[in-house]
VMD Tcl script that builds the backbone (N, CA, C; Angstrom):
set m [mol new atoms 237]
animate dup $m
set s [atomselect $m all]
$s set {name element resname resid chain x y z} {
  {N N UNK 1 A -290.294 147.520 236.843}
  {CA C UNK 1 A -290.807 147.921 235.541}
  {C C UNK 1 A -289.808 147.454 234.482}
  {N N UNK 2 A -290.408 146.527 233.719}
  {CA C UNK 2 A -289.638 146.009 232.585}
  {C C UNK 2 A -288.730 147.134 231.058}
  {N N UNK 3 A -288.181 147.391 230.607}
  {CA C UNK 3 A -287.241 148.531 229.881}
  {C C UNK 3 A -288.167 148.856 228.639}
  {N N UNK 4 A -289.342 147.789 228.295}
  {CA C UNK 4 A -290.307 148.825 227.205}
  {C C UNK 4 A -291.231 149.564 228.144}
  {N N UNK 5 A -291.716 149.049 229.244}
  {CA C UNK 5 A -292.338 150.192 230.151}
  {C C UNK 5 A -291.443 151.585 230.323}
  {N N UNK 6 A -290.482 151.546 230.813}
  {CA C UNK 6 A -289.671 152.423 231.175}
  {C C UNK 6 A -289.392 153.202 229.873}
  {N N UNK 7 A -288.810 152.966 228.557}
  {CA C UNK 7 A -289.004 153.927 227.202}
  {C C UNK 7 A -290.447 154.365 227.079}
  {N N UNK 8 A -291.250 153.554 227.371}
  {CA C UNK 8 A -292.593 154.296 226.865}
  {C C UNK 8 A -292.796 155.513 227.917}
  {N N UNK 9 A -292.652 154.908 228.899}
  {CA C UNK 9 A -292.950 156.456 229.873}
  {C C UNK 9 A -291.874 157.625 229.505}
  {N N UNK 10 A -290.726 157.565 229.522}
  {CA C UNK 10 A -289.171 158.218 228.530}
  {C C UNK 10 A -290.418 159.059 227.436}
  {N N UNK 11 A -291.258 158.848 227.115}
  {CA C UNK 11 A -291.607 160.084 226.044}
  {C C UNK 11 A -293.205 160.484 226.587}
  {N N UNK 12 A -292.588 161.682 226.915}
  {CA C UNK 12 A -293.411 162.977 227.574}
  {C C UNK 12 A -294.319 163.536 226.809}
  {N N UNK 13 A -295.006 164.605 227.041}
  {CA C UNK 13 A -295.694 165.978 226.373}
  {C C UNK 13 A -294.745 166.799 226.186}
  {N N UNK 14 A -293.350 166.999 226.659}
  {CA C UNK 14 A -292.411 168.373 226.344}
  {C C UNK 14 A -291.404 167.841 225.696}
  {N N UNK 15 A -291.234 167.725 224.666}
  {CA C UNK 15 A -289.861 168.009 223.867}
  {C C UNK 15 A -288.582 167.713 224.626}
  {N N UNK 16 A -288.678 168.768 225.616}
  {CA C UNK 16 A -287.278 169.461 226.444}
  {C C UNK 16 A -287.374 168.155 227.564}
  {N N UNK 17 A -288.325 167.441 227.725}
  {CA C UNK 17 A -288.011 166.000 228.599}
  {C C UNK 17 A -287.814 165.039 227.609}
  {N N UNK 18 A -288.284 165.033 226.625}
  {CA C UNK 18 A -288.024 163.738 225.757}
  {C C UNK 18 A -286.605 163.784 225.266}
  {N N UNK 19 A -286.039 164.818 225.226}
  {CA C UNK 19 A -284.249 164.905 224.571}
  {C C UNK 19 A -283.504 164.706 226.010}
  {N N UNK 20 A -284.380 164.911 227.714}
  {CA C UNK 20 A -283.557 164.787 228.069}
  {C C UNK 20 A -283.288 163.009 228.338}
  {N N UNK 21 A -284.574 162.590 228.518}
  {CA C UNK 21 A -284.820 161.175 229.314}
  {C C UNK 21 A -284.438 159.961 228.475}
  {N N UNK 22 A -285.320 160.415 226.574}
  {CA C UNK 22 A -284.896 159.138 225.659}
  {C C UNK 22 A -282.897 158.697 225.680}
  {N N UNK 23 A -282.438 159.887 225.904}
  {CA C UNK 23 A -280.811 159.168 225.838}
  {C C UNK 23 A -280.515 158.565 227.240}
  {N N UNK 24 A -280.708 158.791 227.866}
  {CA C UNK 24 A -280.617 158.377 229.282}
  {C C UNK 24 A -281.225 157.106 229.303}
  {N N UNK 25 A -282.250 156.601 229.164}
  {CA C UNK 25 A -282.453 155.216 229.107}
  {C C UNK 25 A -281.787 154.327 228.321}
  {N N UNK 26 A -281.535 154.832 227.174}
  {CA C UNK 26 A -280.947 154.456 225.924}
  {C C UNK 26 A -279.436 153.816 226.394}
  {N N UNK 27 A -278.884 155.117 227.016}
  {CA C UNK 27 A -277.254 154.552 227.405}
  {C C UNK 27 A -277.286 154.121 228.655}
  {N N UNK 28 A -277.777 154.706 229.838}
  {CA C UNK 28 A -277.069 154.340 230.951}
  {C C UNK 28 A -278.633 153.740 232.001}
  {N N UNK 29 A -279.395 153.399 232.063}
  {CA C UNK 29 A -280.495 153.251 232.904}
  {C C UNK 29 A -280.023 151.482 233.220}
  {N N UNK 30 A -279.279 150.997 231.883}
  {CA C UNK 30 A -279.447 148.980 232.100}
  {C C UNK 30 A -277.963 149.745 233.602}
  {N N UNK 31 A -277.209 150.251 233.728}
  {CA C UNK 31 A -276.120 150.549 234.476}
  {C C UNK 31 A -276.411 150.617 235.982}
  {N N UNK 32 A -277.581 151.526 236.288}
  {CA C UNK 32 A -278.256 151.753 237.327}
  {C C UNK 32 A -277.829 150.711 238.448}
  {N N UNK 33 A -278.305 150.630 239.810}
  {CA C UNK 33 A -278.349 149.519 240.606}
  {C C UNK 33 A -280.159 149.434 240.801}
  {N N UNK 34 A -280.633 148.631 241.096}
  {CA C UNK 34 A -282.302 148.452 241.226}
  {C C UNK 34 A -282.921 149.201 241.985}
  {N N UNK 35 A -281.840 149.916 243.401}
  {CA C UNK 35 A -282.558 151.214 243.935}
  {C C UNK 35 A -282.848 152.294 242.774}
  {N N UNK 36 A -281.704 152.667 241.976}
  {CA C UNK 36 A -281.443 153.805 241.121}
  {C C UNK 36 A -282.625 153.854 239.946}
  {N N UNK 37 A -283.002 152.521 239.511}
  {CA C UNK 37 A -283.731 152.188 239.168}
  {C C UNK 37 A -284.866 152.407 239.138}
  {N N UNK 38 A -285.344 152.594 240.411}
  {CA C UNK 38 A -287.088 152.309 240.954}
  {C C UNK 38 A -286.620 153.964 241.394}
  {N N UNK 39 A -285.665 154.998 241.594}
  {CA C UNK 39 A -286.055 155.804 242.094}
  {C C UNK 39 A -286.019 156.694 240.284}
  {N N UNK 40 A -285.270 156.360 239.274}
  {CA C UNK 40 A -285.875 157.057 237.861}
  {C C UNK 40 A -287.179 156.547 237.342}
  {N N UNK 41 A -287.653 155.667 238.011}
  {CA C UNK 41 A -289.491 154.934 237.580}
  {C C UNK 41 A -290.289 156.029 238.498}
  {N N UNK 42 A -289.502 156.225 239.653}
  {CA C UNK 42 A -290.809 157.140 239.970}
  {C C UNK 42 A -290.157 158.564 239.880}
  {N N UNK 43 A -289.160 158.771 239.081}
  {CA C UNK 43 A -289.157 160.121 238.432}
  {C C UNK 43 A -290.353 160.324 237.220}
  {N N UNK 44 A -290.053 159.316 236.401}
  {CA C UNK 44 A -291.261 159.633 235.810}
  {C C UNK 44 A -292.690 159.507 236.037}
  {N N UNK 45 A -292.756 159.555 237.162}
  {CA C UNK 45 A -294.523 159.210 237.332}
  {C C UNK 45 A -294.565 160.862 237.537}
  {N N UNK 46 A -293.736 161.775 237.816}
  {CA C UNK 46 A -293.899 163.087 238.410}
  {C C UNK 46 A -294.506 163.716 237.275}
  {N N UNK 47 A -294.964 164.622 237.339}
  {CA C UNK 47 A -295.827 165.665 236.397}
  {C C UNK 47 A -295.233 166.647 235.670}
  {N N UNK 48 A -294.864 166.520 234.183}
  {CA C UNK 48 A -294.150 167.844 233.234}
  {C C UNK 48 A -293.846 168.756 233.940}
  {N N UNK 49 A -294.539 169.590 233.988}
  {CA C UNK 49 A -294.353 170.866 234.624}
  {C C UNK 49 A -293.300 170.922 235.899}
  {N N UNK 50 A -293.367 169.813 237.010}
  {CA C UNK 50 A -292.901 169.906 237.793}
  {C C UNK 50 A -291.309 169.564 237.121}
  {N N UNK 51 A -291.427 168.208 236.478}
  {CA C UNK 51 A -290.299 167.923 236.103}
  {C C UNK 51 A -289.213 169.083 235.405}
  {N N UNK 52 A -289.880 170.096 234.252}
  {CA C UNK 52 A -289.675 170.415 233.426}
  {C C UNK 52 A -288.595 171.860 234.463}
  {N N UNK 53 A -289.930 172.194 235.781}
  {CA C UNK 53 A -289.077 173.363 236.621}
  {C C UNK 53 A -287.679 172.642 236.968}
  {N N UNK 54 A -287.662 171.478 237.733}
  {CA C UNK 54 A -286.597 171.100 238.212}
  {C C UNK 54 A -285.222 170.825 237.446}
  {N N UNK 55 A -285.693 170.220 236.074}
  {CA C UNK 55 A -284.947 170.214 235.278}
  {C C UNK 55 A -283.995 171.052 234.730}
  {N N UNK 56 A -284.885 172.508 234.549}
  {CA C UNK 56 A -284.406 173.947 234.118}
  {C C UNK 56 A -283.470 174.183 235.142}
  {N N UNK 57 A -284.020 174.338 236.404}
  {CA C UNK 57 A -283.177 174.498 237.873}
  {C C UNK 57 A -284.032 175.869 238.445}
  {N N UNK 58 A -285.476 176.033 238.072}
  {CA C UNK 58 A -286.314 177.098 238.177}
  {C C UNK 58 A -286.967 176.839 239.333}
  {N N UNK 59 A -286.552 175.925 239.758}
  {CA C UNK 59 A -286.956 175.062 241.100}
  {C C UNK 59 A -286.211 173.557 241.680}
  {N N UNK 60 A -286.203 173.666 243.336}
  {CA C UNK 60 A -285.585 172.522 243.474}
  {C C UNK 60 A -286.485 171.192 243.872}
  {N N UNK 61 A -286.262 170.181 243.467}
  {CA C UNK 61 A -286.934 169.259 244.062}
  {C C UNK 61 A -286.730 168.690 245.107}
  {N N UNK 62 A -287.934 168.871 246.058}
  {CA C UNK 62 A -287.808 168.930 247.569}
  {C C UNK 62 A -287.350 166.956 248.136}
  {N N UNK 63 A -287.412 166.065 247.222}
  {CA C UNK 63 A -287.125 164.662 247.510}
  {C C UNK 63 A -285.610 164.494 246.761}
  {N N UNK 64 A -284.589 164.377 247.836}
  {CA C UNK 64 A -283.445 163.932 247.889}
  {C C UNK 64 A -283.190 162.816 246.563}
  {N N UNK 65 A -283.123 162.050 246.794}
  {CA C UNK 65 A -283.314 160.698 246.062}
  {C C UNK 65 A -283.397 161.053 244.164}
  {N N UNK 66 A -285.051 162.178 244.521}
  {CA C UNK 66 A -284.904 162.522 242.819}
  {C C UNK 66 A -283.998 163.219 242.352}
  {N N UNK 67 A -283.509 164.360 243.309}
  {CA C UNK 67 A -282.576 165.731 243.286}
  {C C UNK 67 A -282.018 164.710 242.530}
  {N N UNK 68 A -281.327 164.001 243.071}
  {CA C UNK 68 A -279.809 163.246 242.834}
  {C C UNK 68 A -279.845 162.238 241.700}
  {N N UNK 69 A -281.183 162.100 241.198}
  {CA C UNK 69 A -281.665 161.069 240.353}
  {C C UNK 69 A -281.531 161.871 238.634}
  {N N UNK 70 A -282.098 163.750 239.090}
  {CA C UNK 70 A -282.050 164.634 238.148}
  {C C UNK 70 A -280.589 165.100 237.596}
  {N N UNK 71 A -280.241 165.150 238.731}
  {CA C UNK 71 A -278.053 165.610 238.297}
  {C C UNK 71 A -277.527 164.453 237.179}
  {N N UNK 72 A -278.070 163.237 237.854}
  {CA C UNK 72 A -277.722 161.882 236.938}
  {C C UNK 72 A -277.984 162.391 235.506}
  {N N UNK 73 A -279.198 161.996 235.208}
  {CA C UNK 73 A -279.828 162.383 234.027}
  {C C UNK 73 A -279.506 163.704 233.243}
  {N N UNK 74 A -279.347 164.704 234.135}
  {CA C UNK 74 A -278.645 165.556 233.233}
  {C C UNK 74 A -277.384 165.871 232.826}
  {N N UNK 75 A -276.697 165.363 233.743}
  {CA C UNK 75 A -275.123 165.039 233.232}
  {C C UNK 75 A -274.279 165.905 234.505}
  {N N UNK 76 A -275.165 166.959 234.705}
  {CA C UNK 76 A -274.217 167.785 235.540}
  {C C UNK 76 A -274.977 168.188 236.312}
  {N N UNK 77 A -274.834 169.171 237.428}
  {CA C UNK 77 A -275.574 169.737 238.322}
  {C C UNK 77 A -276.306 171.166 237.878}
  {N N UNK 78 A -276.873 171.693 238.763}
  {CA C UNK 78 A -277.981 172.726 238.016}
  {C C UNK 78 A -277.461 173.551 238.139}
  {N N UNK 79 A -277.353 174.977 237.006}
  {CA C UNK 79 A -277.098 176.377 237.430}
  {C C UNK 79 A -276.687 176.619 238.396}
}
mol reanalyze $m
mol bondsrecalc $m
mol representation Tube
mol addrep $m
């Protein structure tokens, strides 16, 4: 997925994903390696809500890969 695909998907229905994801592409996504890559492309194919629990830490996400894809993106680990 080319980097205007990837910003356009970067803006959600929730607010609370768009402050987290637009800086994250912005600074560090060109950094990635092409696994890291394809595994934040199919972070965003996941569904608000789901995202939005995991994000909070109101839930864990049961795929390894994203867990570790979400710590990235948020800077730190969850609650």
């Amino acid at each position: 997925m080319n980097i205007a695909r990837v910003k356009w998907a970067c803006r959600r229905g929730m607010l609370e994903l768009d402050v987290l994801f637009q800086p994250f592409v912005e600074t560090r996504y060109e950094g990635l390696s092409d696994q890291q890559k394809a595994t934040f492309v199919r972070l965003l194919e996941c569904e608000d809500p789901e995202l939005f629990a995991w994000f909070m830490g109101h839930e864990t996400c049961p795929d390894a890969a994203l867990a570790d894809m979400i710590i990235q993106v948020r800077g730190r680990p969850a609650p």
